[in-house]
C-alpha positions in Angstrom: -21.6 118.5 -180.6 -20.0 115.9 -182.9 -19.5 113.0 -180.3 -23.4 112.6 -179.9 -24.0 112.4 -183.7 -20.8 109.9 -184.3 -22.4 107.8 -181.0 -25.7 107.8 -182.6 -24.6 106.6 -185.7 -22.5 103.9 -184.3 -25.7 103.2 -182.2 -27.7 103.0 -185.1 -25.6 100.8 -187.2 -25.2 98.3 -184.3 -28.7 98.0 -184.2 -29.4 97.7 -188.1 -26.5 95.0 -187.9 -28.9 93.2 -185.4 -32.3 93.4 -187.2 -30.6 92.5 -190.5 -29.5 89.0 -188.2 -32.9 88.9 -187.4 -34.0 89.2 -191.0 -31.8 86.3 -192.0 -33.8 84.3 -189.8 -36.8 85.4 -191.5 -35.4 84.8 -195.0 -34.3 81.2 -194.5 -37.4 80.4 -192.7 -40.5 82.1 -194.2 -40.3 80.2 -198.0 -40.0 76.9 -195.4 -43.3 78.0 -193.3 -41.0 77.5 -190.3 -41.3 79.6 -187.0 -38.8 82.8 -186.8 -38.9 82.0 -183.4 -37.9 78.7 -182.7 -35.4 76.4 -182.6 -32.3 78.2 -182.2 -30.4 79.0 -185.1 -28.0 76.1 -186.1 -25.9 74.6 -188.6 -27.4 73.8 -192.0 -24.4 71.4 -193.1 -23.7 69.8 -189.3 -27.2 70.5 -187.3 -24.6 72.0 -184.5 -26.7 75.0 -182.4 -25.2 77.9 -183.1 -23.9 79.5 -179.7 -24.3 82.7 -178.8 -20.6 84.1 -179.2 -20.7 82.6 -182.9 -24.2 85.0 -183.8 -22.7 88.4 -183.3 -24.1 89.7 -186.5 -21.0 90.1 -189.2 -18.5 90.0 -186.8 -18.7 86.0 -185.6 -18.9 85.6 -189.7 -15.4 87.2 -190.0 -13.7 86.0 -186.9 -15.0 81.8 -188.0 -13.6 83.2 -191.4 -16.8 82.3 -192.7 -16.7 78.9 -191.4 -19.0 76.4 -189.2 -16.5 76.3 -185.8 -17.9 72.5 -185.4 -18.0 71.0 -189.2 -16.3 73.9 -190.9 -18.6 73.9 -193.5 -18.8 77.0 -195.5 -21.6 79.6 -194.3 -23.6 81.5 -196.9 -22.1 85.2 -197.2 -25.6 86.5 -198.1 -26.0 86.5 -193.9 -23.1 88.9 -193.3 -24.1 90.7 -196.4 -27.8 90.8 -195.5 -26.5 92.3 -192.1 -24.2 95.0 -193.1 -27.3 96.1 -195.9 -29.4 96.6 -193.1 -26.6 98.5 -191.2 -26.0 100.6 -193.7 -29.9 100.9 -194.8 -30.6 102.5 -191.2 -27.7 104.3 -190.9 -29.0 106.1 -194.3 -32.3 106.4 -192.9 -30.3 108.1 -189.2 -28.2 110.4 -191.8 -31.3 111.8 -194.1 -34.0 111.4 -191.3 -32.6 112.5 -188.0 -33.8 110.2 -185.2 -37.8 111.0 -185.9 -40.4 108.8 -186.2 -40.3 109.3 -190.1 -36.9 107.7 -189.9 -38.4 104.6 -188.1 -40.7 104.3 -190.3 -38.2 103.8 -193.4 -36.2 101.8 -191.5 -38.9 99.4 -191.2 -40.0 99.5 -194.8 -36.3 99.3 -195.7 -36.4 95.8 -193.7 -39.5 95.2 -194.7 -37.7 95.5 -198.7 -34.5 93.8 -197.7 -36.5 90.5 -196.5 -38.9 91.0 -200.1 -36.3 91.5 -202.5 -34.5 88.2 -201.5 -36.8 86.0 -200.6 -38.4 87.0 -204.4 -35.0 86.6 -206.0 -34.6 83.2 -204.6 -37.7 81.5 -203.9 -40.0 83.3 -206.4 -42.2 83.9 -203.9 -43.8 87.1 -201.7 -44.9 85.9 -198.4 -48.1 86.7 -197.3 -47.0 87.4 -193.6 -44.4 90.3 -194.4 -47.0 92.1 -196.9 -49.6 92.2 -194.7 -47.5 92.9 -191.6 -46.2 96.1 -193.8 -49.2 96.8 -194.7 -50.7 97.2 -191.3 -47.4 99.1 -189.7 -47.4 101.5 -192.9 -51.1 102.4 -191.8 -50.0 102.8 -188.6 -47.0 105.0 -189.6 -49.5 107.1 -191.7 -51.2 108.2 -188.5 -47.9 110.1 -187.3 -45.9 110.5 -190.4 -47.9 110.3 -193.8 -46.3 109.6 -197.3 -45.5 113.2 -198.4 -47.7 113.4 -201.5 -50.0 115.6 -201.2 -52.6 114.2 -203.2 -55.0 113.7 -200.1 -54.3 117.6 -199.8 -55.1 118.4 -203.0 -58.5 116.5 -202.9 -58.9 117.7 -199.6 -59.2 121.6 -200.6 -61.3 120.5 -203.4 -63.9 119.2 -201.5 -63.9 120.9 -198.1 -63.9 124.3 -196.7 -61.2 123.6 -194.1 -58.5 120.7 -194.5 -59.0 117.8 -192.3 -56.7 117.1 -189.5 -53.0 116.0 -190.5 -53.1 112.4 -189.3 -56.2 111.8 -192.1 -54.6 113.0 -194.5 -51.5 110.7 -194.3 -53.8 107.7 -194.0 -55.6 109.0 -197.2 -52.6 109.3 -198.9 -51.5 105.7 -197.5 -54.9 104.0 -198.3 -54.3 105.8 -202.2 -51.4 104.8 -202.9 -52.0 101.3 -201.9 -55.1 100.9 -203.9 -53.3 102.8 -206.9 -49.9 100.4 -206.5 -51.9 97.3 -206.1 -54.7 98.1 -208.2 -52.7 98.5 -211.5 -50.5 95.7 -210.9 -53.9 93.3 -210.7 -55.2 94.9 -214.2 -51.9 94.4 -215.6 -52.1 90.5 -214.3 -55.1 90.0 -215.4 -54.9 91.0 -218.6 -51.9 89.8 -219.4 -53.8 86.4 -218.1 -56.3 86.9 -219.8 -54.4 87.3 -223.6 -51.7 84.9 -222.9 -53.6 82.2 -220.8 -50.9 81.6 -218.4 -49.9 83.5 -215.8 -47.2 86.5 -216.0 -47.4 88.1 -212.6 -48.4 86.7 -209.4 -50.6 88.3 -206.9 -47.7 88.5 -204.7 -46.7 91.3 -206.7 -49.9 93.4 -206.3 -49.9 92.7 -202.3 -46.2 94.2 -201.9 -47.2 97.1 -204.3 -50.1 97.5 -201.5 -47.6 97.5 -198.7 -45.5 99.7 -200.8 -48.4 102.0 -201.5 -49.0 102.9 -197.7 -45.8 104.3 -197.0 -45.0 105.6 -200.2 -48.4 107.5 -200.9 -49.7 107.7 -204.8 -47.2 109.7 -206.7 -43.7 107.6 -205.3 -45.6 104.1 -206.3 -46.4 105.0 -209.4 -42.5 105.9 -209.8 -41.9 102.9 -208.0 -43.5 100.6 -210.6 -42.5 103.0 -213.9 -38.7 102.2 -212.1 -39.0 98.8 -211.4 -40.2 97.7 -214.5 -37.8 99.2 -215.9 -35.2 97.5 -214.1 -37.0 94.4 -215.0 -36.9 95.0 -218.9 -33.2 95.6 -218.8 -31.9 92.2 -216.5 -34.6 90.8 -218.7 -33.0 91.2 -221.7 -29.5 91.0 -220.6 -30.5 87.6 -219.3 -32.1 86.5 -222.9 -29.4 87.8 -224.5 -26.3 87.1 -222.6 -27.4 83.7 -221.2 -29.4 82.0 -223.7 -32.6 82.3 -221.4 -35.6 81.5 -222.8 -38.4 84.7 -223.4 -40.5 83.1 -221.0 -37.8 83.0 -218.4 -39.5 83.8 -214.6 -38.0 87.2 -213.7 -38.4 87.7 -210.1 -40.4 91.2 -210.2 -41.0 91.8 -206.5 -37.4 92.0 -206.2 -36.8 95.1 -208.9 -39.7 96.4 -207.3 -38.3 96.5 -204.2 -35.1 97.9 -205.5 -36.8 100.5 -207.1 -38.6 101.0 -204.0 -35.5 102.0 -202.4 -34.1 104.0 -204.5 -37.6 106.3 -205.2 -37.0 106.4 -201.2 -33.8 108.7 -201.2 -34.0 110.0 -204.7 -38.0 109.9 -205.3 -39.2 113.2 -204.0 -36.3 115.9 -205.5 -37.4 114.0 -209.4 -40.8 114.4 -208.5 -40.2 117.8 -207.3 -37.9 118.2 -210.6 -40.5 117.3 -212.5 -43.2 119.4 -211.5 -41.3 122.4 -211.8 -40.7 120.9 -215.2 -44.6 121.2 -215.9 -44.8 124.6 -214.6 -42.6 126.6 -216.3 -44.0 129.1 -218.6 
């Protein structure tokens, strides 16, 4: 009984180690508008291809001692770091989800996040392409394992006699939760545009609150944004106040977003469940 659960975790960790390779790929390439296909991966010092025994993700980084073997130019540790947060993302995802599809589907909005929050916190920028691929597998996801909010539910047994079948519900509760998410963010941009005439949020932000919004459902996106904005205030401030950055320094918001994303993940539905207890108590 515990050799199948220590193989599967092994298992699963191997295979996080490999997508989060995979997501490197994505990170360094997407800002560019380069293919995550081809050319190989190389060298960004030397140009050298990298062969295959030198792209075992995070163990060729500590065997080359974090080294180029041809030019021996330093490599980047955000790639062995990007690959053991993946490992450890979907090994989380294993431990508090079984192997369901529910735990597939946070393991792909945990990559989904990973490839967001540091693209964001480097480039200032949200790609279209990973938004509005999230967007369409979190719809997809919905059909077979829908946010667990319950508001669909709710509205559900106010409107019909009998509640509709499970796999509508979940895309209800996807589809509200991305319109809420993205929705709120756009009125905040706008006016916020609209009284400073400049810019304070991009639409980049509103399209990952809509990916967000389709596996979270309505209640965890709201907490998302309430947490991530909070995240936001406080690097803000530490940032002005520590190192002499201007008020109008450009905070990277998708990526406290998608920080907070995570967290409202694993710790999301016990405070919303905390807090509606809260509200119910004589």
């Amino acid at each position: 009984m515990l050799v199948s659960p220590a193989f599967d975790s092994v298992a699963v960790f191997a295979f996080g180690l490999v997508v989060g390779s995979f997501l490197n790929v994505c990170i360094w390439r997407l800002p560019k508008g380069e293919s995550i296909v081809r050319p190989a991966s190389k060298c960004p010092a030397c140009g050298a291809r990298i062969q295959p025994y030198d792209n075992i993700p995070l163990i060729s980084w500590l065997l080359l001692g974090g080294k180029c073997r041809k030019c021996k130019a330093r490599i980047s540790t955000l790639y062995p770091a990007v690959e053991l947060v993946t490992g450890l993302l979907f090994i989380a995802c294993y431990l508090t989800f079984g192997l369901t599809v529910a735990a597939a589907k946070w393991a792909v909005f945990s990559a989904l996040l990973v490839v967001l929050i540091i693209i964001d916190a480097r480039e200032r920028i949200l790609p279209d392409g990973v938004n509005f691929t999230g967007l369409g597998l979190g719809l997809a996801f919905s059909l077979f394992s829908g946010p667990s909010d319950g508001t669909a539910r709710w509205l559900a047994n106010k409107i019909f006699a009998y509640p509709p079948p499970e796999a509508a519900l979940g895309l209800v509760d996807a589809l509200l939760g991305a319109a809420v998410g993205s929705g709120l963010l756009w009125v905040v941009a706008e006016g916020y545009f609209r009284l400073r005439g400049r810019e304070g949020m991009g639409l980049g932000d509103v399209k990952m609150m809509a990916m967000a919004g389709v596996f979270l459902g309505l209640k965890q996106t709201l907490l998302t944004i309430l947490a991530g904005s909070l995240l936001g205030s406080v690097v803000g401030l530490v940032m002005i106040g520590l190192w002499k950055k201007g008020s109008d320094y450009e905070l990277p918001f998708g990526t406290f977003l998608g920080g907070a994303a995570l967290l409202v993940l694993y710790f999301g539905t016990p405070l919303l469940e905390w807090y509606t207890n809260l509200l119910t108590v004589p």
